[in-house]
Chimera marker file (.cmm) of the C-alpha trace (Angstrom):
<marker_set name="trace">
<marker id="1" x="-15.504" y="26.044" z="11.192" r="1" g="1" b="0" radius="0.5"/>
<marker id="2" x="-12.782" y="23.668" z="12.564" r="1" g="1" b="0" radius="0.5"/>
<marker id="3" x="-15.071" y="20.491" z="11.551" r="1" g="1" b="0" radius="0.5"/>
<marker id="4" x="-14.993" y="21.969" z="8.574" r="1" g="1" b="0" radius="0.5"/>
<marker id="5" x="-11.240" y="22.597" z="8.551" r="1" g="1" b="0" radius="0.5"/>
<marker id="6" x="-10.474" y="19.118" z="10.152" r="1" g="1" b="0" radius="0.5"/>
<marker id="7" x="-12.890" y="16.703" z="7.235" r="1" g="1" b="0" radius="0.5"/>
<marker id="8" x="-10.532" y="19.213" z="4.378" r="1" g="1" b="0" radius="0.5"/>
<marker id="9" x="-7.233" y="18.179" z="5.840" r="1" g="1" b="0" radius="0.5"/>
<marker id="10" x="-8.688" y="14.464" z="6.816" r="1" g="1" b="0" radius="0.5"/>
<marker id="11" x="-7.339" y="13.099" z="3.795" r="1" g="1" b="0" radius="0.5"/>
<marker id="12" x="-3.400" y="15.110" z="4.070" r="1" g="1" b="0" radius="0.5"/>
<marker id="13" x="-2.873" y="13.776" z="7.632" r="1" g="1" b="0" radius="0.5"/>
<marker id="14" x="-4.152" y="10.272" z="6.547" r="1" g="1" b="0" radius="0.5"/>
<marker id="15" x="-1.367" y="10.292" z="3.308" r="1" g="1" b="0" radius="0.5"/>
<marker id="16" x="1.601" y="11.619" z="5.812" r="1" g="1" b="0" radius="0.5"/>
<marker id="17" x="0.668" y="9.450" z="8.551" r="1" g="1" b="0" radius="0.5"/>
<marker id="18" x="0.122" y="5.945" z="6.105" r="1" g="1" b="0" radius="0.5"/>
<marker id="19" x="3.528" y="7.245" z="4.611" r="1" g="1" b="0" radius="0.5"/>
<marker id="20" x="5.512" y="7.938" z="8.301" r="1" g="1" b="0" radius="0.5"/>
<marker id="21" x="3.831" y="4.308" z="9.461" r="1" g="1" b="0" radius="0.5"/>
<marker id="22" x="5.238" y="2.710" z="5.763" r="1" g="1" b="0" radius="0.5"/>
<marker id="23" x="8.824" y="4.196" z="5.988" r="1" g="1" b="0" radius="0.5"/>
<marker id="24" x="8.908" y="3.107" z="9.814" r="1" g="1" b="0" radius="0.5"/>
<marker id="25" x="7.867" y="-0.679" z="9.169" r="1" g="1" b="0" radius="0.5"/>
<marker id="26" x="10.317" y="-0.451" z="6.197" r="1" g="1" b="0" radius="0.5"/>
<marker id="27" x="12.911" y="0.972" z="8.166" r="1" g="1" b="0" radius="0.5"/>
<marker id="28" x="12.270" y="-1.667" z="10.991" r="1" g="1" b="0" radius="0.5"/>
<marker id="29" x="12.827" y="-4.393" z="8.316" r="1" g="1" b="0" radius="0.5"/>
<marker id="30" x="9.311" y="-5.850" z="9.221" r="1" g="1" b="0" radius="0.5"/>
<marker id="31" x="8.285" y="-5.489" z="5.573" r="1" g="1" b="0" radius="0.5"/>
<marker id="32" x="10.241" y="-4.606" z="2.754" r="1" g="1" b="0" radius="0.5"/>
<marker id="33" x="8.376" y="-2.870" z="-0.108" r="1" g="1" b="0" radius="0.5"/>
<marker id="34" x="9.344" y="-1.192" z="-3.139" r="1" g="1" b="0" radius="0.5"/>
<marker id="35" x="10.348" y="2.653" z="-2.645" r="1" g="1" b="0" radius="0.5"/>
<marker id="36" x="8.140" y="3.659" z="-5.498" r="1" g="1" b="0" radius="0.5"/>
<marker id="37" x="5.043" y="3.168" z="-3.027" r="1" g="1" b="0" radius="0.5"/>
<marker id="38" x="6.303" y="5.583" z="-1.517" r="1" g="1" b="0" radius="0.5"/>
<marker id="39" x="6.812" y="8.420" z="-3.733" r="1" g="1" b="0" radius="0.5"/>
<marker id="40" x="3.405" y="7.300" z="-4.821" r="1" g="1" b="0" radius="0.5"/>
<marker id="41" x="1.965" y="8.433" z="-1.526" r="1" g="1" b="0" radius="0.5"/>
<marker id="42" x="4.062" y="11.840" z="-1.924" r="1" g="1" b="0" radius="0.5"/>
<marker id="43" x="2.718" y="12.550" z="-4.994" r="1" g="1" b="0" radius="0.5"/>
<marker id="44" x="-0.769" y="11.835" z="-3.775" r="1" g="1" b="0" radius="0.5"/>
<marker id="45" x="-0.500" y="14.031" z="-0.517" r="1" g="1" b="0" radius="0.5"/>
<marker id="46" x="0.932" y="16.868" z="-2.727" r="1" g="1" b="0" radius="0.5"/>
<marker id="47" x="-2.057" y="16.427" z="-4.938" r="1" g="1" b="0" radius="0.5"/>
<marker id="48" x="-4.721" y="16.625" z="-2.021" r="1" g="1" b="0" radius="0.5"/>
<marker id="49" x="-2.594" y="19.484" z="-0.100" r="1" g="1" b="0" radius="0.5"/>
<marker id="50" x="-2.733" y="21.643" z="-3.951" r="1" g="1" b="0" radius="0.5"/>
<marker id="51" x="-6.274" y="20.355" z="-4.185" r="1" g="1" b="0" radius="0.5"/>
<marker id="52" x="-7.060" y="22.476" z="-0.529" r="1" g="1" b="0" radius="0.5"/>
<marker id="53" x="-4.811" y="25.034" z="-1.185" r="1" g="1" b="0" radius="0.5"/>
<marker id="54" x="-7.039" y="25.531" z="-4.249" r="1" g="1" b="0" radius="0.5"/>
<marker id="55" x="-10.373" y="25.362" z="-2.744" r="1" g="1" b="0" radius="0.5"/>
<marker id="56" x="-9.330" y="28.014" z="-0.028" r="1" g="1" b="0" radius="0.5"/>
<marker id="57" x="-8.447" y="30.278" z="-2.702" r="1" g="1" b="0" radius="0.5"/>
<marker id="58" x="-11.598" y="29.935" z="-4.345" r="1" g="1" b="0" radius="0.5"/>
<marker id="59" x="-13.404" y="30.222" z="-1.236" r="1" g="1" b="0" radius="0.5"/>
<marker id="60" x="-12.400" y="33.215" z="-0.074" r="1" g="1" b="0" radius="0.5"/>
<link id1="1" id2="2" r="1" g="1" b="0" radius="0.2"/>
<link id1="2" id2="3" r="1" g="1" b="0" radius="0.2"/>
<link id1="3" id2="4" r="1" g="1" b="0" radius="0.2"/>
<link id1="4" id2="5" r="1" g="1" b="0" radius="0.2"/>
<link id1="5" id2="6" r="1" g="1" b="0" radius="0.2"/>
<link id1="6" id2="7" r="1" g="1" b="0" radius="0.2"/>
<link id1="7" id2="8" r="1" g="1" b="0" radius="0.2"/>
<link id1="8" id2="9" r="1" g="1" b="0" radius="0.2"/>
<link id1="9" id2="10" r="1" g="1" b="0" radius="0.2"/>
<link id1="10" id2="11" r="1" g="1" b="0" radius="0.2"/>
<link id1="11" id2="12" r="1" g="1" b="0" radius="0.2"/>
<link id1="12" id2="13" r="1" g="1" b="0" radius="0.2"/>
<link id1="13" id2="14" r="1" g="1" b="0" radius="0.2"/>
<link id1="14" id2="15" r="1" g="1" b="0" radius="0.2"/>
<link id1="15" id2="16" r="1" g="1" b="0" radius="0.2"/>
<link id1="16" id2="17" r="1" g="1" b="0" radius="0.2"/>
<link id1="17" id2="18" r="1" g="1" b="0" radius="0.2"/>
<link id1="18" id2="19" r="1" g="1" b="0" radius="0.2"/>
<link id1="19" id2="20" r="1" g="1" b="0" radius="0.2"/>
<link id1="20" id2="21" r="1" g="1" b="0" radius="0.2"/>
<link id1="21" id2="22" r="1" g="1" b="0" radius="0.2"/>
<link id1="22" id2="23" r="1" g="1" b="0" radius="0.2"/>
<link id1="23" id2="24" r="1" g="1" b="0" radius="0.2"/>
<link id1="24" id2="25" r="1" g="1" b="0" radius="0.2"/>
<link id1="25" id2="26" r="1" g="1" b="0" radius="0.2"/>
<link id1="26" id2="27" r="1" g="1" b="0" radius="0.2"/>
<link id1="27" id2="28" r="1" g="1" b="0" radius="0.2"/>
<link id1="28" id2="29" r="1" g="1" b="0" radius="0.2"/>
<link id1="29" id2="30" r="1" g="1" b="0" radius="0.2"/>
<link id1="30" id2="31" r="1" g="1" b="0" radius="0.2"/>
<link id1="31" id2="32" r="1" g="1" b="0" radius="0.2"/>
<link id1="32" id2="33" r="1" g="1" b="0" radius="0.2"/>
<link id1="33" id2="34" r="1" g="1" b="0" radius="0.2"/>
<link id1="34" id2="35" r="1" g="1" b="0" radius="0.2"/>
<link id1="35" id2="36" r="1" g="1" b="0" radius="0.2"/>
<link id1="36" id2="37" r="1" g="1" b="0" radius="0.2"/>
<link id1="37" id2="38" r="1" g="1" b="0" radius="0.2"/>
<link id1="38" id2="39" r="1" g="1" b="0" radius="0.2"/>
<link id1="39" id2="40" r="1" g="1" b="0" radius="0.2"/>
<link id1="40" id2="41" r="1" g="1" b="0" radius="0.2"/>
<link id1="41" id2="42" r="1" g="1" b="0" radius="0.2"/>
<link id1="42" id2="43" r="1" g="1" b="0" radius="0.2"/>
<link id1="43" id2="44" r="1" g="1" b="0" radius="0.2"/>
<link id1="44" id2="45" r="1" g="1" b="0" radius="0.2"/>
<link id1="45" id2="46" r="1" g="1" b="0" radius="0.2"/>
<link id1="46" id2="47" r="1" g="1" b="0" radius="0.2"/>
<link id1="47" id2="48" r="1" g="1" b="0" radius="0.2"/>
<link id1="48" id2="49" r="1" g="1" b="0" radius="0.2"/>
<link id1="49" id2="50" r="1" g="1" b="0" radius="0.2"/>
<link id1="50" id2="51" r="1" g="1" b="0" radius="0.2"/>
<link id1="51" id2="52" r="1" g="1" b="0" radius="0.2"/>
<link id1="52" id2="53" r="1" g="1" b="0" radius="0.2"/>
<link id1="53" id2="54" r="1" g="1" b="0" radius="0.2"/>
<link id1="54" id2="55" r="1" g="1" b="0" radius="0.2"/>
<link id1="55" id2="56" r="1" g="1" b="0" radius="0.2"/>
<link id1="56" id2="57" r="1" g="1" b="0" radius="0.2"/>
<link id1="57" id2="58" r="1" g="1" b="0" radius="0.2"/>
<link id1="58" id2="59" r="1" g="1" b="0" radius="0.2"/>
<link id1="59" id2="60" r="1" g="1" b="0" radius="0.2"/>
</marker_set>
């Protein structure tokens, strides 16, 4: 049960962590990239956390 838990959320901690290592290199001034990358990757870890929010719901 907390494999199973762990592979659903996989792909939520791997959005907020590439977005917390993005802002910090931006914010570092290593790399400057456009801001709408960013609110890309919000938009797809809202996506994938509705997505399991969804599929709990269902499941249970």
């Amino acid at each position: 049960m907390v494999i199973s838990n762990l592979v659903r959320y996989e792909a939520f901690i791997f959005v907020g962590l590439l977005m917390a290592i993005g802002t910090l290199i931006k914010l570092l001034g290593l790399y400057d990239f456009s801001s709408d990358w960013f609110w890309f990757l919000a938009g797809v870890g809202l996506a994938v956390e509705g997505a399991i929010s969804l599929n709990q719901k269902v499941l249970v």
